[in-house]
C-alpha positions in Angstrom: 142.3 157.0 126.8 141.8 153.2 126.2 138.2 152.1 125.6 137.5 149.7 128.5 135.8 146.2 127.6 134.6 143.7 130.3 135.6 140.3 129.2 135.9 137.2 131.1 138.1 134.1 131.3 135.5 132.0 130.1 134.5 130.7 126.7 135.1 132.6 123.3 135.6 135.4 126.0 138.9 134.2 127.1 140.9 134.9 124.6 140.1 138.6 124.1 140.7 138.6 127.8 144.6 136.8 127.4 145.3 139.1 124.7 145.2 136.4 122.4 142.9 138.0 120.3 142.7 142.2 120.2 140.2 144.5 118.3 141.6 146.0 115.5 142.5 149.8 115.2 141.0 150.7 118.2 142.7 150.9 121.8 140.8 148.9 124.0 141.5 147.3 127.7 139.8 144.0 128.6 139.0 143.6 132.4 136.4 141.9 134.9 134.8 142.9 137.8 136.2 142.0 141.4 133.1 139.9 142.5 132.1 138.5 139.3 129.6 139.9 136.5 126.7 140.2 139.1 128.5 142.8 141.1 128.7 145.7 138.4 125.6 144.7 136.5 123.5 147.7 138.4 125.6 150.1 137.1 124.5 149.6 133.4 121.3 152.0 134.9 123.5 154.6 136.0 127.0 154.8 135.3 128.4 151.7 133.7 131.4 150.2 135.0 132.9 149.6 131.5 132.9 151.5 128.3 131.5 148.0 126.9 130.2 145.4 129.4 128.6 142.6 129.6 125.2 142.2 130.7 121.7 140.1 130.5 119.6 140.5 127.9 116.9 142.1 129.8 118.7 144.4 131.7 119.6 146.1 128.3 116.0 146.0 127.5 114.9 147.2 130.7 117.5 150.3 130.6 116.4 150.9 127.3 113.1 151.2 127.8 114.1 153.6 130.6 115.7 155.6 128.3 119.7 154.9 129.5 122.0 156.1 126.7 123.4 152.7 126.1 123.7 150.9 122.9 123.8 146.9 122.0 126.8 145.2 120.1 125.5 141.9 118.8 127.6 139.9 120.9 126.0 137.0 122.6 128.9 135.4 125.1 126.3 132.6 126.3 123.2 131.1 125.3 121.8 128.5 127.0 118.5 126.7 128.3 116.5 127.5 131.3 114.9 124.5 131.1 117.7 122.6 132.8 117.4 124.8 136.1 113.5 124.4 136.8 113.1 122.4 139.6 110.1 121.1 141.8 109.8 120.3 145.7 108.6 116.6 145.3 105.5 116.7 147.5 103.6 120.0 145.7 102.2 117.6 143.2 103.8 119.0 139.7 104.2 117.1 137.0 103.7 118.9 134.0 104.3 122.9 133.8 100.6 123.6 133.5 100.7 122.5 137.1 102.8 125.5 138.5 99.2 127.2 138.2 98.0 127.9 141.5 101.5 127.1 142.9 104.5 129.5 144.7 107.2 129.7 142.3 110.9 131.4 142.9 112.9 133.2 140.2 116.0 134.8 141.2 114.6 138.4 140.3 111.3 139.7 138.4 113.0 140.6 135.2 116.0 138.6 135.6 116.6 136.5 132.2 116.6 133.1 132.6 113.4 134.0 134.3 111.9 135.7 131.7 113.1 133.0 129.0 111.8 130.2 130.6 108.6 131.4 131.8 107.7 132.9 128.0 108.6 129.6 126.7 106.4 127.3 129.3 103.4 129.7 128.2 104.2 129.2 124.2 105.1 125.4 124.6 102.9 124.3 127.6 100.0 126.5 127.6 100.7 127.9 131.4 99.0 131.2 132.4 101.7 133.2 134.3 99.4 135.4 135.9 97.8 132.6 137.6 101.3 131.6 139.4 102.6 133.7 142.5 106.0 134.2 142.2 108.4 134.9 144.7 111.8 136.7 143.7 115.1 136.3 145.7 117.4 139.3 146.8 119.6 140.0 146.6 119.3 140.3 142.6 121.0 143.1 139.7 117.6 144.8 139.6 116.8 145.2 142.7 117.6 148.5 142.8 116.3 149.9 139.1 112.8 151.0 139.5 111.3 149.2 136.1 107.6 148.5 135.6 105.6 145.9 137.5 102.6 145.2 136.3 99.5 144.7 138.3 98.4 141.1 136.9 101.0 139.1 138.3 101.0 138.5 141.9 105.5 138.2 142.8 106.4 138.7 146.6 109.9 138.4 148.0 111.3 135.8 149.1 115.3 134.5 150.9 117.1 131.6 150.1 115.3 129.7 147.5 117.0 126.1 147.9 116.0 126.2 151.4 112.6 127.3 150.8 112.2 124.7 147.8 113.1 122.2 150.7 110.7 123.0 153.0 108.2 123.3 150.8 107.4 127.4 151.1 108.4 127.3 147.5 106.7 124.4 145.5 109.3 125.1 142.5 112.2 127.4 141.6 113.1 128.5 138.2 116.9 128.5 139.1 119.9 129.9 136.7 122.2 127.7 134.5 121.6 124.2 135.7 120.6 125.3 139.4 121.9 123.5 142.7 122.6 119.5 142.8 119.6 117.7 143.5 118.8 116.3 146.9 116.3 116.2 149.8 112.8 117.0 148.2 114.5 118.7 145.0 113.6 116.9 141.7 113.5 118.1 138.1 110.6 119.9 136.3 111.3 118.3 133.3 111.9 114.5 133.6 113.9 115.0 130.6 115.2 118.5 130.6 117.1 118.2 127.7 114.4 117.0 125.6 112.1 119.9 126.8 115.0 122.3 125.3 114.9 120.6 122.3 111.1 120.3 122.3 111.2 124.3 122.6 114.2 124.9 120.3 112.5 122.6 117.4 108.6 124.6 118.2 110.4 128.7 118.4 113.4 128.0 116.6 115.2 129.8 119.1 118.8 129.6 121.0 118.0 131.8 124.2 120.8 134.3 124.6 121.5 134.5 128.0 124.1 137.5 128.0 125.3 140.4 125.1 127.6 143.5 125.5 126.0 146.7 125.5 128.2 150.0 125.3 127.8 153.3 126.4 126.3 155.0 123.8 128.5 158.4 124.1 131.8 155.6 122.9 130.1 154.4 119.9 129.2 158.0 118.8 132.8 159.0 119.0 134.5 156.0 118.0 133.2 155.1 114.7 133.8 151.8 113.2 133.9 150.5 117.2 131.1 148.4 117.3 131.5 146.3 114.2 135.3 146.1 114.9 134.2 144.5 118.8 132.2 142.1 116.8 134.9 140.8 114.3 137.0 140.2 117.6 134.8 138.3 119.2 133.7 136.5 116.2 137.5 135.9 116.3 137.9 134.8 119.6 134.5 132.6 119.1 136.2 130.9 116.5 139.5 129.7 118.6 137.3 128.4 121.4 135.0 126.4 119.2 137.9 124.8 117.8 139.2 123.9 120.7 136.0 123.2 122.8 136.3 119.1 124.0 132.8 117.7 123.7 133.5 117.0 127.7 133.3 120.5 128.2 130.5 123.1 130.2 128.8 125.6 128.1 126.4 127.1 130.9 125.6 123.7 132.2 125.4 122.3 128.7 127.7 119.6 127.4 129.4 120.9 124.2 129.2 117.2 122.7 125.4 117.6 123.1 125.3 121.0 121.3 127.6 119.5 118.8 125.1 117.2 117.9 121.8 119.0 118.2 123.6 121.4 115.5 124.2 124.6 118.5 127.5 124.6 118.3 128.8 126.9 117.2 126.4 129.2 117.7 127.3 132.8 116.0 127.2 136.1 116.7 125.2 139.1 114.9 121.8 140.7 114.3 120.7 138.4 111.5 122.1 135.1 113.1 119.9 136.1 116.2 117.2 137.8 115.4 114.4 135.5 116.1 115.6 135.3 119.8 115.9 139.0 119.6 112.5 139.2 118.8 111.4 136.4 121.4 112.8 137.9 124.1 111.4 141.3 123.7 107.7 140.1 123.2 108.4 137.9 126.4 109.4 140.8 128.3 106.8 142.9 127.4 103.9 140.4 127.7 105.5 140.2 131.7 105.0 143.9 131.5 108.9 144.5 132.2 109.0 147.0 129.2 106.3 149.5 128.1 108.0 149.6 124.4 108.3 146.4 121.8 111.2 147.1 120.4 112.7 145.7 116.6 115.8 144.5 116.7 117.3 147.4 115.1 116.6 149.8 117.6 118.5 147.3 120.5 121.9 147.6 118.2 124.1 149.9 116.6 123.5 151.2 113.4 124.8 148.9 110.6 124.9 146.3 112.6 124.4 142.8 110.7 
């Protein structure tokens, strides 16, 4: 039976999803969900849709730390920077992230990831005490369903749709995903400069935030030896084609590839080694939220040999 891998038409990912590039020795099937990533992404807690998918970084740490038998594969399909999503109503009086203290703040879920990057990296960079925000989380979201912890020092209520509540002003600002909506009405930018405040971040942590990796079932890797480092060498592969032919016009989750170019991100590479200071950034921001009991190394998230 084929070996089922979730790949998209979209970046490096594209071309194991054409056929252009295949892993080697192994049978394996590329697909994607009907309904986009989003739609399958609950399923990592309980029987995942794919013998390798794709999924947010914390997810896999949350499942983990729930003790799901699932394994990482350090594949990192997108990285990116929150920073460019945060956005402000323009009357709640923020001008620097140390004001979101005190203030009602949206994030699409609890422990979703761009969440949990950005919010880790306005308390190293800016000094902001998260437990003196209340934050709202939208449903629907991938976790709403997984009972992981919560814990008691942060105040987070639920909220609906978060552009129109950023609008009215129920929400004074919304840590959206990828570059959030277009601005307008009373919609500004957190960051006058949102770039810069990436760079700011990248420049103090040394850090790339991964945004997504692929995380297998761990009964496939057991019986498939060789699997795991043979789904990296494809996708290191099919990473190679697409930054040849990225255009420095083109999107990389919201993120001009001509500005990566020259900030020295692109390319950006795959593997434990190439990515463990991220690794180890996002796991100490996820359990400083409280969304993990267990600090993991980076060794435990990944197969064994993996480099």
């Amino acid at each position: 039976m084929a070996i089922s891998l979730m790949a998209d038409r979209e970046y490096a990912a594209e071309y194991l999803a054409n056929g252009t590039v295949q892993v080697q020795g192994f049978d394996v099937e590329t697909g994607w969900p009907e309904g986009g990533a989003a739609a399958v992404y609950p399923r990592l807690f309980t029987d995942p849709a794919y013998d390798i998918m794709v999924v947010p970084i914390t997810n896999y740490l949350i499942a983990r730390d729930l003790g799901r038998p699932v394994m990482g594969i350090p594949v990192f399909p997108d990285v990116s920077f929150a920073h460019i999503g945060a956005q402000v109503n323009v009357n709640a009086g923020i001008r620097e992230p140390k004001d979101l203290e005190g203030k009602r703040v949206g994030v699409r879920g609890w422990g979703f990831n761009p969440g949990t990057w950005l919010r880790g990296g306005l308390a190293d960079v800016y000094g902001l005490d998260l437990t003196k925000v209340h934050w709202v989380e939208a449903e629907p979201n991938s976790l709403m369903s997984v009972d992981y912890p919560r814990d008691p020092r942060f105040s987070v209520s639920k909220g609906g749709d978060q552009v129109t509540e950023l609008e009215s002003g129920e929400l004074d600002a919304v840590l959206f995903d990828r570059a959030g909506p277009p601005l307008g009405g009373n919609r500004a930018r957190l960051f006058d400069d949102p770039l810069e405040a990436a760079l700011t971040y990248h420049r103090q942590s040394g850090v790339f935030p991964v945004n997504v990796m692929l995380v297998a079932k761990s009964e496939v890797l057991d019986a498939n030896p060789g699997l795991g480092q043979a789904v990296v060498d494809a996708c290191d592969e099919a990473r190679r084609l697409y930054y040849a032919n990225a255009a420095d016009d083109d999107q990389h989750m919201g993120l001009r590839v001509g500005w990566l170019r020259e900030n020295g991100l692109f390319p950006h590479e795959n593997g434990l080694e190439n990515n463990r200071r991220a690794i180890e950034t996002i796991v100490r921001y996820a359990a400083d939220l409280g969304i993990i009991g267990r600090r993991f190394t980076p060794e435990e998230l990944f197969f064994d040999g993996a480099r």
